[in-house]
C-alpha positions in Angstrom: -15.2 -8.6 -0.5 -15.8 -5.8 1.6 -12.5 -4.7 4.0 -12.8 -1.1 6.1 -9.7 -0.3 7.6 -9.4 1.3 10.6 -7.1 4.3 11.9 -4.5 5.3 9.6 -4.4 2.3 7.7 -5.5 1.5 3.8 -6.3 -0.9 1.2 -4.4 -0.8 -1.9 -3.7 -2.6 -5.0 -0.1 -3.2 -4.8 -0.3 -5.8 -7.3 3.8 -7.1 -7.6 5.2 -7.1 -10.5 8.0 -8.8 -11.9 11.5 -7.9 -13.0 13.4 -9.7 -15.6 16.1 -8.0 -17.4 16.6 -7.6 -21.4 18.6 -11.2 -21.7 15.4 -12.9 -19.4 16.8 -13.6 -16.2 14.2 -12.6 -12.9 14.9 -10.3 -10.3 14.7 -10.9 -6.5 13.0 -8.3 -4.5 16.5 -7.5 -3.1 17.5 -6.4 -6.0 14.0 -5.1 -6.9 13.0 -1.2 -6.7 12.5 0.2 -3.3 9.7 1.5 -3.5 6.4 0.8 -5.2 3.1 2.5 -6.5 -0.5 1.1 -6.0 -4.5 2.7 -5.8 -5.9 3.0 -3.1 -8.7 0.9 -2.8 -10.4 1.8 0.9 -9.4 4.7 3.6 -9.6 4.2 7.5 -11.2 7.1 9.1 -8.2 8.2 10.7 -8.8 9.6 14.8 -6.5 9.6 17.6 -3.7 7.6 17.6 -1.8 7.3 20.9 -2.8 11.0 21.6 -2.2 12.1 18.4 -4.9 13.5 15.9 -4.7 12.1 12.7 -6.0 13.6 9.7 -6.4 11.2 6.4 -5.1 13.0 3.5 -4.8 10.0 0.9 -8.4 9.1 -0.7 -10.2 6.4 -2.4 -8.5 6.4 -6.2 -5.4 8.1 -5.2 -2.0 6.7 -6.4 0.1 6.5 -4.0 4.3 6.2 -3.6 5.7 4.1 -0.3 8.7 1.3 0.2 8.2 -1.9 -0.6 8.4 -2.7 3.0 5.5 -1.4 4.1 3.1 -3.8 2.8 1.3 -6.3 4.6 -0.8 -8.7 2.9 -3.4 -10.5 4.4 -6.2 -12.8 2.7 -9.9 -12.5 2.8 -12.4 -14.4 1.8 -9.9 -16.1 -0.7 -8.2 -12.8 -2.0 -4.9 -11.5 -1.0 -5.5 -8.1 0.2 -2.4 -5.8 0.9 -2.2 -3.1 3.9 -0.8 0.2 4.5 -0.3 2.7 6.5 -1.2 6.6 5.5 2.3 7.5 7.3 4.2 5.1 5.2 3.3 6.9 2.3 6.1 9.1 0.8 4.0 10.9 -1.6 0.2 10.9 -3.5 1.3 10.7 -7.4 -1.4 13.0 -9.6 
């Protein structure tokens, strides 16, 4: 699978994970963290954006910080992919 986002946006691995407490019992993602970690996986090119210049600063292999919220997961060819945007991210974790 080959996916080249466009703009702003990037491919991550925002694999979910899931929450159980010490006596077993599952979390829901209400009651899940906020926010969430993945890699990035591709990069758009960035460009203009409704008049604004937009400059990528998140690369290929960065780890990046964002809410949960921000996600949107799309499949191709069979896998499930999940989107970003670079201004949804809150920070690049080294």
């Amino acid at each position: 699978m080959n996916v080249k986002p466009l703009f702003d946006y990037l491919v991550v691995d925002a694999k979910e994970k899931q929450e159980t407490t010490k006596s077993g019992f599952i979390l829901t993602s209400a009651s899940a963290d906020k926010y969430t970690t993945a890699t990035v996986l591709a990069v758009g090119l960035g460009g203009n954006l409704y008049g604004k210049d937009i400059v990528m600063q998140v690369k290929k292999g960065d780890t990046v910080l964002f809410s949960a919220d921000a996600v949107t997961k799309a499949k191709v060819d069979g896998e499930e992919i999940s989107i970003i945007r670079q201004s949804d991210v809150i920070a690049i974790i080294e």
